[in-house]
LUMZA-359410 format. One record per atom (N, C-alpha, C): z, x, y; chain; atom name. Coordinates in pm, whole numbers. Atoms other than C-alpha are relative to their C-alpha. Layout:
{{Z, X, Y}, A, CA}
...
// end
This chain:
{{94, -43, 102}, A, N}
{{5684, 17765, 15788}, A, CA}
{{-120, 69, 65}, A, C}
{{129, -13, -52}, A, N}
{{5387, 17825, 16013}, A, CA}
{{-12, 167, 51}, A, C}
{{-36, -127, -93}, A, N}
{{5611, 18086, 16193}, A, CA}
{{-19, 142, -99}, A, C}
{{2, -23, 111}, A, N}
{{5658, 18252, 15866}, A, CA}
{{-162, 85, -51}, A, C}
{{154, -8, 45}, A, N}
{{5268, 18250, 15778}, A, CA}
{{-28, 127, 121}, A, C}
{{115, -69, -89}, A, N}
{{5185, 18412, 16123}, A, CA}
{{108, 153, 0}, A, C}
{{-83, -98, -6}, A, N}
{{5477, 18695, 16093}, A, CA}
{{-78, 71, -111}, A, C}
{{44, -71, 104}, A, N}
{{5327, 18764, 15727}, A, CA}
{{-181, 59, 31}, A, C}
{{143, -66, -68}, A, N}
{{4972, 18829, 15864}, A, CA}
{{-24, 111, 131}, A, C}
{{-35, -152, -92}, A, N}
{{5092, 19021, 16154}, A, CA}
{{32, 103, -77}, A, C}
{{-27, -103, 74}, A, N}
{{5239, 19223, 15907}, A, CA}
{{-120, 76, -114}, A, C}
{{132, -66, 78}, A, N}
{{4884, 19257, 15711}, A, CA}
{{-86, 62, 114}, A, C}
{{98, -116, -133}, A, N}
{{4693, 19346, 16046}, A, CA}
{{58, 80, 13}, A, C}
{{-75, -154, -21}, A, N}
{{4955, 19604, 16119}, A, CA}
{{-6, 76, -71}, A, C}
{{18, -97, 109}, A, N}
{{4934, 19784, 15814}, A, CA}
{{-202, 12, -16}, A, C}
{{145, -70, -48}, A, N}
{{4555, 19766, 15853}, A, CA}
{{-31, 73, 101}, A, C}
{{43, -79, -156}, A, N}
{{4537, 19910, 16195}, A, CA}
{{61, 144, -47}, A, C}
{{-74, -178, 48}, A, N}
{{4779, 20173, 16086}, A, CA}
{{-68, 67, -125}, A, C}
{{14, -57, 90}, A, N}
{{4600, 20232, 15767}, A, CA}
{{-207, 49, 0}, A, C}
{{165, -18, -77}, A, N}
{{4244, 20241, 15992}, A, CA}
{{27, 125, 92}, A, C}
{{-14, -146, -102}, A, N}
{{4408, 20512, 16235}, A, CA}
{{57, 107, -84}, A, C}
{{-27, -114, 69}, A, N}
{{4470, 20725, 15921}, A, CA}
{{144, 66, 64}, A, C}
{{-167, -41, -41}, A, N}
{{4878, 20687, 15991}, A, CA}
{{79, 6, -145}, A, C}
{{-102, 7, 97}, A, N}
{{5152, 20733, 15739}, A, CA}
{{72, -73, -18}, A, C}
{{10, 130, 55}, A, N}
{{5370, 20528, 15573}, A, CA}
{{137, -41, 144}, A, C}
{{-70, 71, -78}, A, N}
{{5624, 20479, 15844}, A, CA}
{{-121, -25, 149}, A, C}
{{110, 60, -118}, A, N}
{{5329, 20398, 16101}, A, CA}
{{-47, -81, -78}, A, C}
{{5, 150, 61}, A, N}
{{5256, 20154, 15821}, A, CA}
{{108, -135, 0}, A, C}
{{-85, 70, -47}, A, N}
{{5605, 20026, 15903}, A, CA}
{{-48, -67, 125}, A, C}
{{-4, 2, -153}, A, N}
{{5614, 20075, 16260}, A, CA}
{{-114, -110, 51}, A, C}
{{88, 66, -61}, A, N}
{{5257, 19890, 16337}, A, CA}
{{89, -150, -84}, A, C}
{{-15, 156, 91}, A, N}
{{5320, 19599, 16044}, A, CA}
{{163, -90, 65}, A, C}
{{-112, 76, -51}, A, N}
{{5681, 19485, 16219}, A, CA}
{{-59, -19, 126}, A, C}
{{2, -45, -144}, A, N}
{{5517, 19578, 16583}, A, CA}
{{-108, -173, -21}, A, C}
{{105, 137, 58}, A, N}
{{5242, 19295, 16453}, A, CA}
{{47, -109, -45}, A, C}
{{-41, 95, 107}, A, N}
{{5454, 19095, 16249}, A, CA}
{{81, -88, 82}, A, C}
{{-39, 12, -132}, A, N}
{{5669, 19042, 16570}, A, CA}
{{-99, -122, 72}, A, C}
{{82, 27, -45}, A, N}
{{5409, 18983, 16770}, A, CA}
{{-77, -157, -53}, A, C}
{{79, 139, 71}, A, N}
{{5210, 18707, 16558}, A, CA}
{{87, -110, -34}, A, C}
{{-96, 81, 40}, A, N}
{{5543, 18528, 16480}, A, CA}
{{43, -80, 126}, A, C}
{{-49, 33, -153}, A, N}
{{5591, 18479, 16851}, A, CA}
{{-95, -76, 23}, A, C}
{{113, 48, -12}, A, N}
{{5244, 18356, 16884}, A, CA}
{{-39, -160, -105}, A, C}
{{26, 140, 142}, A, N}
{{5273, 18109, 16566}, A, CA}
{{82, -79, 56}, A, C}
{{-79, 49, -21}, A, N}
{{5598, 17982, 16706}, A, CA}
{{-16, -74, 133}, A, C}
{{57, 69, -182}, A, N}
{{5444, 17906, 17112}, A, CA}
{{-112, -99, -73}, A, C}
{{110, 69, 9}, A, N}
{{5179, 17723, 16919}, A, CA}
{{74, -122, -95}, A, C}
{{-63, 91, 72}, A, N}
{{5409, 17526, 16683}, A, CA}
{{52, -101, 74}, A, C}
{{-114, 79, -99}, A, N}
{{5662, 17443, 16982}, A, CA}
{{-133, -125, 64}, A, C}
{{87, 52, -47}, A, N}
{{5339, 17317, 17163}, A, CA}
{{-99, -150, -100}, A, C}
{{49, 141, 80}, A, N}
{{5168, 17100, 16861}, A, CA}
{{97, -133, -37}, A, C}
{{-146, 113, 26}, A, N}
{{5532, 16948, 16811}, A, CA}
{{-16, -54, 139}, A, C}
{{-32, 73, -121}, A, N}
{{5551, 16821, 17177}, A, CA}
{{-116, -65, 28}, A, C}
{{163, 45, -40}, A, N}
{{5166, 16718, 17176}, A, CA}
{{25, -108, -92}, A, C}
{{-21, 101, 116}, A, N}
{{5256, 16472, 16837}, A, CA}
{{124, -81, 52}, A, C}
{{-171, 78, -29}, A, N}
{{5661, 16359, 16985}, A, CA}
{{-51, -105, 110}, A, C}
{{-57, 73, -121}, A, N}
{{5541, 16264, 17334}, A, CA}
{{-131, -119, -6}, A, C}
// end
């Protein structure tokens, strides 16, 4: 779920950045997956990490 959350906000910064560098709509793609990526990877190292901080 968390992973989820941080993929869908990567995907809102990306489409802001792209829609701040006055890009089109596939650079509204291109950033919002490049972000969405990115932040999902970042939600998921922090999930793996709060799960093993609560197990052990």
């Amino acid at each position: 779920m968390i992973v989820w959350i941080g993929a869908l906000l990567g995907v809102a910064f990306g489409i802001f950045q792209a829609r701040k560098r006055q890009g089109k709509g596939l650079d509204y793609a291109q950033y919002g997956a490049a972000y969405g990526i990115a932040f999902a990877i970042v939600a998921l190292i922090i999930n793996i990490v709060i799960v093993r901080m609560t197990m052990g």
